[in-house]
C-alpha positions as CSV (number, residue, x, y, z in Angstrom):
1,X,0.0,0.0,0.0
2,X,3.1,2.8,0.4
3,X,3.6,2.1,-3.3
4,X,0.6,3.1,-4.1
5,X,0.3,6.2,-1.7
6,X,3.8,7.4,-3.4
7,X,1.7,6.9,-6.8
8,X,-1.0,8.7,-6.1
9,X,1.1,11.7,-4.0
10,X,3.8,11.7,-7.1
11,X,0.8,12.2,-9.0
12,X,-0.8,15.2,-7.0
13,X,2.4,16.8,-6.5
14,X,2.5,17.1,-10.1
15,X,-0.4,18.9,-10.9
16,X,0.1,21.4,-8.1
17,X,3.9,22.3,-9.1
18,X,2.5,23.5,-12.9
19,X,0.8,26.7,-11.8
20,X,-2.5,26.6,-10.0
21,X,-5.5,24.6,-10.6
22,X,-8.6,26.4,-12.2
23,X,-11.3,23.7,-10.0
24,X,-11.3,21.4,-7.7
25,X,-14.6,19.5,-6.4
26,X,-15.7,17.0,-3.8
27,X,-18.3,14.7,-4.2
28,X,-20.7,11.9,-3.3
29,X,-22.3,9.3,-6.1
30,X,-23.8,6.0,-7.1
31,X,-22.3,2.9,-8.9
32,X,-23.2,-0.2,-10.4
33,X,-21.1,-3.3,-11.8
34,X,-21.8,-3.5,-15.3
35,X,-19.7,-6.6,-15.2
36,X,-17.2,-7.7,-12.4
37,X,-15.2,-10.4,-12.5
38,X,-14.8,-11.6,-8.7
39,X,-18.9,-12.4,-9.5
40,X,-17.8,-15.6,-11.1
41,X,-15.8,-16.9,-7.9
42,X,-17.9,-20.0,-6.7
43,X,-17.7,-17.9,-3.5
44,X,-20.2,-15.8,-5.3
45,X,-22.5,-18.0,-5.9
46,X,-25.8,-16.6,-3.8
47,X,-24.0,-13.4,-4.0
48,X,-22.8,-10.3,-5.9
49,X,-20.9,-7.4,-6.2
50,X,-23.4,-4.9,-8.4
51,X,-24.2,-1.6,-6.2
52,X,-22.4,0.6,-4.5
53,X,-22.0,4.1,-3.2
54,X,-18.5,6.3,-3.7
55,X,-17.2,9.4,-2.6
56,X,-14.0,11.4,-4.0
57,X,-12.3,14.5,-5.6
58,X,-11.6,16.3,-8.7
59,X,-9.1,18.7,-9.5
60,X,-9.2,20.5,-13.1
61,X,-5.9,22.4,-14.4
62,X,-7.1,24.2,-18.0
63,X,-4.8,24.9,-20.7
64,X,-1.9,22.5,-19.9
65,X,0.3,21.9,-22.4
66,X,-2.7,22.8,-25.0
67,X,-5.3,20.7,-22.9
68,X,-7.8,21.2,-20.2
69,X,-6.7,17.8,-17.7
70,X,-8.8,16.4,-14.9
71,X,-7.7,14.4,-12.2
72,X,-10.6,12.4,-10.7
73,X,-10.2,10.1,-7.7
74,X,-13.0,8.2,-6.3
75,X,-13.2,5.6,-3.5
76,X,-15.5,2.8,-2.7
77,X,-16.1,-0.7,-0.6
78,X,-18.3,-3.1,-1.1
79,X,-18.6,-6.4,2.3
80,X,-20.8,-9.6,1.3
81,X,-21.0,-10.8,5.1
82,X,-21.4,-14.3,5.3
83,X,-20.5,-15.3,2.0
84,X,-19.3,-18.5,3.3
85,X,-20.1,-20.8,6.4
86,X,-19.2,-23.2,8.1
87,X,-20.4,-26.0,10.7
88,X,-18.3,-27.2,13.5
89,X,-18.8,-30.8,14.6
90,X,-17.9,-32.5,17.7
91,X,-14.7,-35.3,17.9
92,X,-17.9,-38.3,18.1
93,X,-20.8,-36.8,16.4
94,X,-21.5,-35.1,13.3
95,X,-24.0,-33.2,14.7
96,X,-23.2,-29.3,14.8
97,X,-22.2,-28.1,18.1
98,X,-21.6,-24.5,16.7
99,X,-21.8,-22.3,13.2
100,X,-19.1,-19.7,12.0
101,X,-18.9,-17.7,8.5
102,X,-16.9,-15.5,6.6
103,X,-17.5,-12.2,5.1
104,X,-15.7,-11.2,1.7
105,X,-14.8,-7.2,0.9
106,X,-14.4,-4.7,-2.6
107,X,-12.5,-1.8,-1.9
108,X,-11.7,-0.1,-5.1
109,X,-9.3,3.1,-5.3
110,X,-10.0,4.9,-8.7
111,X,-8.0,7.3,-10.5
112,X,-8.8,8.4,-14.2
113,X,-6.6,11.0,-15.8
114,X,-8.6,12.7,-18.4
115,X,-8.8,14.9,-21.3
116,X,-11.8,17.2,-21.1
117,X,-13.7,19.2,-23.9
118,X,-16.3,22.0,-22.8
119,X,-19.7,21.3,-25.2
120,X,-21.1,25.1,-24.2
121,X,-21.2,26.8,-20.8
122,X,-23.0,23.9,-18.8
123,X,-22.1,20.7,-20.3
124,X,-18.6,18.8,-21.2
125,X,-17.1,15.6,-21.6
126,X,-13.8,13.8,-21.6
127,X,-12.5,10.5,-21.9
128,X,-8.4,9.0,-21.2
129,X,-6.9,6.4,-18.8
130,X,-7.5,5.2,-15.5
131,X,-5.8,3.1,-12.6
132,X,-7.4,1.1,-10.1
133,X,-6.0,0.3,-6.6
134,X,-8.1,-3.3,-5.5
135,X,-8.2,-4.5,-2.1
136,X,-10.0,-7.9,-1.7
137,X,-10.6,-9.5,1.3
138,X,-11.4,-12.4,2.7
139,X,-12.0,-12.5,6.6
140,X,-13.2,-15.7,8.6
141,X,-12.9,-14.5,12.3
142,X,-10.7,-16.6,14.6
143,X,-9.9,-18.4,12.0
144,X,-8.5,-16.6,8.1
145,X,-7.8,-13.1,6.9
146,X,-6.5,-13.4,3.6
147,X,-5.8,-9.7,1.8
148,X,-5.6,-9.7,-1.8
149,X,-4.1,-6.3,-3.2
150,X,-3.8,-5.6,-7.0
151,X,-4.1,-3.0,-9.5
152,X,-5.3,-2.4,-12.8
153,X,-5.8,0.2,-15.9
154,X,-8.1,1.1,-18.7
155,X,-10.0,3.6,-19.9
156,X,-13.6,5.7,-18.6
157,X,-15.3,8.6,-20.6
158,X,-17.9,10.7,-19.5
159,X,-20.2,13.9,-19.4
160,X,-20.7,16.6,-17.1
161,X,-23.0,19.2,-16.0
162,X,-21.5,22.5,-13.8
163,X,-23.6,24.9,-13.2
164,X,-21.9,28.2,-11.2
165,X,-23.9,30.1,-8.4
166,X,-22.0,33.3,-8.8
167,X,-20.5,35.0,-11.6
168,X,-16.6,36.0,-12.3
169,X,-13.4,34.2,-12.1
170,X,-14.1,32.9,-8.6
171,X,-17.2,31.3,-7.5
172,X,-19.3,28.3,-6.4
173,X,-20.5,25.5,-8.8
174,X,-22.7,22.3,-8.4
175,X,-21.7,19.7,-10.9
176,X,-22.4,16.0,-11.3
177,X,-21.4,13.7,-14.0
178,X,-22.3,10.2,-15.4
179,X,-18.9,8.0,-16.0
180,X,-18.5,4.6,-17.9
181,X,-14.9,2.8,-16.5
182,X,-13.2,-0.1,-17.7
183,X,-9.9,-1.9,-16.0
184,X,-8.0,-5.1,-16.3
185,X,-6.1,-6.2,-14.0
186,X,-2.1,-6.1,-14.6
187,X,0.0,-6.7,-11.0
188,X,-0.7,-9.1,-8.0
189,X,0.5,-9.3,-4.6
190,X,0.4,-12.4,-4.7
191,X,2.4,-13.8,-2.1
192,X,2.6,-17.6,-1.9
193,X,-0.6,-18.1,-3.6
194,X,-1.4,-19.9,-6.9
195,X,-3.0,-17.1,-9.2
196,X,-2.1,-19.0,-12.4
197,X,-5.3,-18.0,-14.9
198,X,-6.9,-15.6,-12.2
199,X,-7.6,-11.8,-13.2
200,X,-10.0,-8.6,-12.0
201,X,-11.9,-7.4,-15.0
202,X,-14.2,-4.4,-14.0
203,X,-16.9,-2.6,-15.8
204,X,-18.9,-0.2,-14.2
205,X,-21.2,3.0,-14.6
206,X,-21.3,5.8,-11.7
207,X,-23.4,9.2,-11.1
208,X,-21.9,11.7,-8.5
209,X,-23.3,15.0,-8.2
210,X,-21.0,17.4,-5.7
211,X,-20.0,21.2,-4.7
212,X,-17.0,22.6,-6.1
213,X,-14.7,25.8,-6.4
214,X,-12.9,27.6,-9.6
215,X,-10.4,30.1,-9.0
């Protein structure tokens, strides 16, 4: 996980060294798994990752290098609790003496650099890369915690609504935005597990809506 906190710091640090940004925003939003991989885990068999709520930041520079770039992070976690269970059994009977389960956790750490295009005064939309920080976890109580980190990268467009409350060059603005994402998985912590013919493959489509700040 430091390697990733260096990534995404390198990455801030960046932005905020080529002059000052023009907005920055925080925000609140809605997703759904248009496809997910970890769904076809016989683990997931009753079960499935598909909704979920996210929260995050953006931070717009214009007119860098020739193009208005965003920076959009976004965070979310999804626990199936008791995805698994199990009976225990005393040494001369198989008749259960006591129950225990296992609970199974999404945590996804999004980060989509993009190129953005303004439509007219309200609306844009922008599309480019993105990198996905994965955290899946497996935790049987007493018994297992097996943590699964990974990451991933792709591609996301999307298109965006910001309406200001204030004229001039400072001021107030609602916006929200409707995002399509797609990543594949590309590096494993894998430890001394087998992961031979095991990926992350996520597809998914979010709405935020959020308060932000130009200047």
């Amino acid at each position: 996980m430091i390697k990733y906190f260096y990534t995404i710091s390198f990455i801030l640090f960046t932005f905020s060294i080529i002059q000052a940004q023009n907005k920055i925003d925080l925000h609140f939003g809605y997703g759904h798994y248009l496809d997910n991989s970890e769904n076809s885990m016989t683990l997931m068999s009753k079960v499935k990752f598909r909704s979920y709520y996210f929260y995050g930041f953006t931070y717009q520079r214009n007119d860098l290098w020739g193009y208005n770039l965003i920076l959009d992070y976004d965070y979310h976690k999804i626990i199936k609790n008791n995805i698994i269970e199990f009976v225990r059994t005393g040494p001369d009977s198989p008749d259960p003496i006591g129950f225990f389960s296992g609970d199974l956790t999404l945590i996804n750490h999004n980060i989509d650099l993009d190129i953005v295009t303004k439509y007219d005064q309200y609306f844009s939309y922008g599309f480019g890369p993105s990198f996905v920080i994965t955290n899946r976890i497996l935790d049987i109580p007493d018994h297992l915690y097996d943590k699964l980190a990974s990451s991933g990268i792709g591609l996301n467009c999307f298109i965006e609504v910001s309406i200001p409350f204030d004229k001039g060059e400072q001021y107030f603005f609602f916006t929200s935005k409707l995002k399509v994402r797609y990543t594949h998985s590309i590096w494993f912590d894998k430890g001394m597990r087998n992961l031979d013919n095991y990926y992350q493959e996520f597809l998914t489509a979010e709405f935020f809506a959020g308060i932000g700040y130009a200047f």
